[in-house]
N, C-alpha and C positions, 0 to 999 in steps of 0.2 A: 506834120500834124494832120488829123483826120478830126475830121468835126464830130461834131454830133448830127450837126443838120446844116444842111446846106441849101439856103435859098436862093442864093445870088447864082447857083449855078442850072434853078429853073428859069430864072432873069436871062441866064444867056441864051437860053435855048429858046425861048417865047416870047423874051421879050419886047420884039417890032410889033406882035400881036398884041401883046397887054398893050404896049404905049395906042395903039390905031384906038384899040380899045374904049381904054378911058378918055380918049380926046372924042368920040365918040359919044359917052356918056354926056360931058361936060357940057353938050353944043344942046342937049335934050333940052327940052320946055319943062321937062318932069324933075323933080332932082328925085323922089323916092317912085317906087312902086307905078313906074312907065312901063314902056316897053323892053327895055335891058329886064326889068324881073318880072317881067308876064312872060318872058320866052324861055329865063334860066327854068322859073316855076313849072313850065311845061315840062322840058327837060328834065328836070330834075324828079318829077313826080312818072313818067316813062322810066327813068332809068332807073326807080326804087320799083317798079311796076303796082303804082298806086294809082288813085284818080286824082289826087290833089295835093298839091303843094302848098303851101304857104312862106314865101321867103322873107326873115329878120333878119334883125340887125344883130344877131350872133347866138351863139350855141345856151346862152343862160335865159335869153328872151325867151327860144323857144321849149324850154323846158317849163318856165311861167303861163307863158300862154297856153301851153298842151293843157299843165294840170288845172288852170282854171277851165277852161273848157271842157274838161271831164268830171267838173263841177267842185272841185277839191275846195273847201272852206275852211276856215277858222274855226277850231275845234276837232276839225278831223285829222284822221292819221295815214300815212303815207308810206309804205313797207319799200325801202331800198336797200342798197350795202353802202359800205363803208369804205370800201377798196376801189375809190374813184375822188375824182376832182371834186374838191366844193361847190360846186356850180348846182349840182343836183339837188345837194342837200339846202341851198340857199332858195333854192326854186320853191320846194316842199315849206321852207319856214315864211317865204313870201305872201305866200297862198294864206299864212296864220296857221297852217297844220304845225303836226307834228312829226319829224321822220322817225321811221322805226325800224333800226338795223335788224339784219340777218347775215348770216357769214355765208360765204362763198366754198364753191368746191374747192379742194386741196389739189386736184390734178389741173383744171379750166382755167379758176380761179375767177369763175361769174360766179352769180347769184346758183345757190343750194335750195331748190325747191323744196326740200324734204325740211327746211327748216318754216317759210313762209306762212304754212299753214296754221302750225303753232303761233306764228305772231301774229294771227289777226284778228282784231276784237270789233262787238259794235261802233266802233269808230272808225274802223278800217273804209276809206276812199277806192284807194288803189295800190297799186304795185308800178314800181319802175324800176326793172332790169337796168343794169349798165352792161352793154356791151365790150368787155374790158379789151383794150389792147389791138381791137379788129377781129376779135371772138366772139359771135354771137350768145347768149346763152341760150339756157334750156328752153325752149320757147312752147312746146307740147306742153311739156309741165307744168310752164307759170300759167300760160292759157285755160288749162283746165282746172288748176286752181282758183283764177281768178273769175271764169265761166259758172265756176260750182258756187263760188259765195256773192255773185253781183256785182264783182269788180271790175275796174277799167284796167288796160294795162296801159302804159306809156312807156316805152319804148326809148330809152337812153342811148342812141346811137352814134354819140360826136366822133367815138373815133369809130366810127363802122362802115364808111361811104363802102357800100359796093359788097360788105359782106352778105354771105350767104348760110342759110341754116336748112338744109334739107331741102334746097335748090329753089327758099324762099328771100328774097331780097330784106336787109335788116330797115325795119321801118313798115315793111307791110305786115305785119302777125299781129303784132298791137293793137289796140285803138284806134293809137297814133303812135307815131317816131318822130324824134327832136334832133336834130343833126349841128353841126360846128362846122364850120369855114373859115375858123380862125388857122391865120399862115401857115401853122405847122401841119394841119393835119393831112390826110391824102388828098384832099382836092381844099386850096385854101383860098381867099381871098384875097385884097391888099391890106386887110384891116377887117375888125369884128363885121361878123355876118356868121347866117344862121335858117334852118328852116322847120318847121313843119309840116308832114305830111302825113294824110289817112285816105282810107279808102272807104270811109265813114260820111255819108253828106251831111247830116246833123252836124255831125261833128266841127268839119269842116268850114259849113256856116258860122257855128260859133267863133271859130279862132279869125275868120272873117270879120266878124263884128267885132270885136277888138280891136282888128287894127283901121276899122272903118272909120275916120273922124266924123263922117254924114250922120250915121247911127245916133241920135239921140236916146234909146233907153236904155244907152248899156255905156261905162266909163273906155272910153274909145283910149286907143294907147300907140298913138299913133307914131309914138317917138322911137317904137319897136321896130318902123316897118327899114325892110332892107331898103338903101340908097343905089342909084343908077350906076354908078362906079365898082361897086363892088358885085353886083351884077352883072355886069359888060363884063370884068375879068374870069368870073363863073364859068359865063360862055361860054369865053374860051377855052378855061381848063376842063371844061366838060369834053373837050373831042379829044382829049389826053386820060382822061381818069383810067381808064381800062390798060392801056397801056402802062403807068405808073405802076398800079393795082399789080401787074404781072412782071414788073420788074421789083417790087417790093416780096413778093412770095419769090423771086427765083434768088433773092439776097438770103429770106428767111431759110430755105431749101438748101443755103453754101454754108450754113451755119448749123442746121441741123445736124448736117454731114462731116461737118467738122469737129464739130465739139459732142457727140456722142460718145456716152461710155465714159464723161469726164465728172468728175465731181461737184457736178452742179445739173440742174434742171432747164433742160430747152421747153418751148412750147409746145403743147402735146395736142391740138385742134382732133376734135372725132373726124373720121372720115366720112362725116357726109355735110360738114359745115367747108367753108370757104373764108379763109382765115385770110384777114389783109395787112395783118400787119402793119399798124400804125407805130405800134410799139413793138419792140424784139425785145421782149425781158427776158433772163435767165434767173434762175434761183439758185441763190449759192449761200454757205456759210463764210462767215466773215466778210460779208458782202463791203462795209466800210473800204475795210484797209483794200480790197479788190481796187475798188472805186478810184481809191488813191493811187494805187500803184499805175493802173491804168492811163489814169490822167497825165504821169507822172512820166511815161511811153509816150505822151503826146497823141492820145486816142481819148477822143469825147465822149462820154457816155455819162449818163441820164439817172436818176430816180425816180419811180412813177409808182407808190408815194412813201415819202418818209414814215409822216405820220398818217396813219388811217384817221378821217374825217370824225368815228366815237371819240378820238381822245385827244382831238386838238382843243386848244386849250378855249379858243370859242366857242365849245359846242358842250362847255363844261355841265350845263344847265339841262341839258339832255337826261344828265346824268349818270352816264357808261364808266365803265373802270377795267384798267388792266386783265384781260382775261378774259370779257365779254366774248370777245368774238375772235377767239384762238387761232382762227389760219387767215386772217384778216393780219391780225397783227404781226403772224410769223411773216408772210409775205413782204409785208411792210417794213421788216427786218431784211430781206436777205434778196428782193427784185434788184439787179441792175441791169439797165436801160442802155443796148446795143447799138451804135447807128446803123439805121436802116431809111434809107429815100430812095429814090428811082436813079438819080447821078450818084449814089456809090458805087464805084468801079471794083471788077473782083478781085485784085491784087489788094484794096483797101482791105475789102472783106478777110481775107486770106492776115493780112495782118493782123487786124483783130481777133480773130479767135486765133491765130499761133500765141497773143500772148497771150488771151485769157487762158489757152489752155498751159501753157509754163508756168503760169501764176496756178492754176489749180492742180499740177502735177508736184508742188511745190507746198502747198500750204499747208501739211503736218508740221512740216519745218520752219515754213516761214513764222504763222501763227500759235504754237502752238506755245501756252502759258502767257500768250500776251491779250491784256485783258482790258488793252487800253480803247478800244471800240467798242466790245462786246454791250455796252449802255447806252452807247452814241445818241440812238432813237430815244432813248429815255430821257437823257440832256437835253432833248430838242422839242422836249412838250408833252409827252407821253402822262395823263393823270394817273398816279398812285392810287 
């Protein structure tokens, strides 16, 4: 069996350090926002080459606190995609806005500037890019977009630790960037955590006053702030991330090369971004039955997402319907999700793409007149 993801085998390799760690943490006077996250803070705002960090208590805090800091309120509107985790778009509805999809490029598969423009009315707040997969987007673009109409950008970077966009770090082009340390992602935690960072001092200050409990004229939200445990583990995996980072591109690199020229789509990053590959999606047709057969090889592999966040069945009141946002949805049909982490070994790798590519040298025959997936995503919530 080949996992999907394998955590217990960063455990073996770090972890005397996590444990010193969090006993470490535990012995502190501070349970939150001590010395374990004044020093991640530091850290973590050098290594995005920012001035300021802000560390929470996980990737959906700091998406909340960004855009209220960038002043987003009730009644305003919030221009994102659709082709990302709920997180973003719960951020946007917390605030009282409202989000406002846009569809993504067909090659990136980030945010399509050429569309944003069109979506923005006098209600328009902001713009928040998702960084999909460890792909930066357009960031020239959405900037002078959002420069030309008085917008803020906010910077959706959970799964971005460490990517690069024209040798700028993701988190610094924005406003602000909101980041995730939940377990899975390249640099995780032991548990929810999260941060903010800008190179904005306004800015900055605000999302400070937030998490200030002393601040009396502002609803302090103190229950955001990161805790000293999840901190101290940071730490640690901060003197690892670059390493990981380069073991994750040389997996994505054994897969490129392998699976090229086959009936499905690799990731295609511009040559001047710095792709980290949080996720290794391919694009394929028939993506369901892949999924199964795969599984079915005793190889783990992922959806990242079923349904695109217009047309799950929560977000009915939005309004969006089948069609809205045409390469959002096809994606949403035919991504499946490759394991890629730092302890994947290359005979693993090597495995993996020989079957997906026998499955895909295969599938005129295998699929063809069977029509029993072809709806699957529409079964599973899809609004008519």
């Amino acid at each position: 069996m080949i996992p999907f993801l394998d955590l217990k085998a960063q455990a073996r390799t770090i972890g005397p350090q996590i444990d010193a760690a969090i006993m470490r943490a535990l012995r502190n006077e501070r349970s939150a926002q001590g010395h374990e996250a004044g020093a991640f803070e530091e850290r973590f705002a050098d290594y995005c080459n920012v001035s300021c960090c802000r560390a929470v208590n996980s990737g959906a805090s700091a998406l909340h606190l960004a855009l209220l800091a960038a002043g987003v309120e009730p009644g305003d509107e919030v221009i994102t995609v659709s082709m990302n985790f709920v997180a973003t778009t719960n951020a946007i509805i917390r605030c009282g806005a409202t989000p406002v999809f846009v569809d993504v490029y067909p090659v990136t598969w980030t945010m399509n500037p050429a569309l944003v423009e069109a979506a923005i009315t006098s209600k328009t707040k902001a713009i928040v890019p998702t960084h999909l997969h460890g792909l930066m987007a357009d960031m020239d673009s959405i900037m002078s977009i959002a420069r030309r109409h008085g917008l803020l950008v906010v910077e959706d970077a959970a799964q971005a630790h460490g990517a690069e966009y024209k040798g700028r770090r993701a988190g610094s082009i924005g406003d602000l960037g909101c980041f995730s340390f939940y377990p899975d992602k390249n640099i995780g935690a032991c548990g929810e955590a999260g941060a903010v960072v800008t190179d904005h001092p306004e800015l900055a200050r605000r999302v400070s006053r937030l998490l200030d409990r002393a601040q009396s004229d502002v609803l302090a939200r103190c229950d955001d702030r990161m805790d000293e445990v999840q901190a101290a583990v940071l730490n640690v995996k901060m003197d690892y991330i670059e390493s990981w980072t380069e073991a994750r591109r040389s997996i994505a690199a054994q897969y490129d090369q392998a699976l090229s020229g086959r009936a499905l789509a690799c990731p295609r990053p511009p040559s001047h971004d710095r792709h980290v590959y949080h996720i290794y999606a391919v694009k394929l047709p028939h993506r369901d039955q892949t999924f199964e057969m795969l599984r079915g090889a005793g190889i783990g592999v992922g959806i990242h997402y079923a349904v695109p966040v217009h047309l799950q069945k929560s977000y009915v009141e939005l309004g969006y319907r089948v069609g809205d946002l045409p390469v959002s949805e096809r994606l949403a049909r035919e991504f499946l999700s490759l394991p890629v982490y730092p302890d994947l070994l290359p005979d693993q790798c090597s495995v993996v793409a020989s079957e997906l590519k026998k499955i895909a040298a295969s599938e005129t025959q295998v699929f063809r007149g069977d029509a029993a997936f072809q709806n699957k995503t529409l079964r599973h919530g899809l609004v008519a």
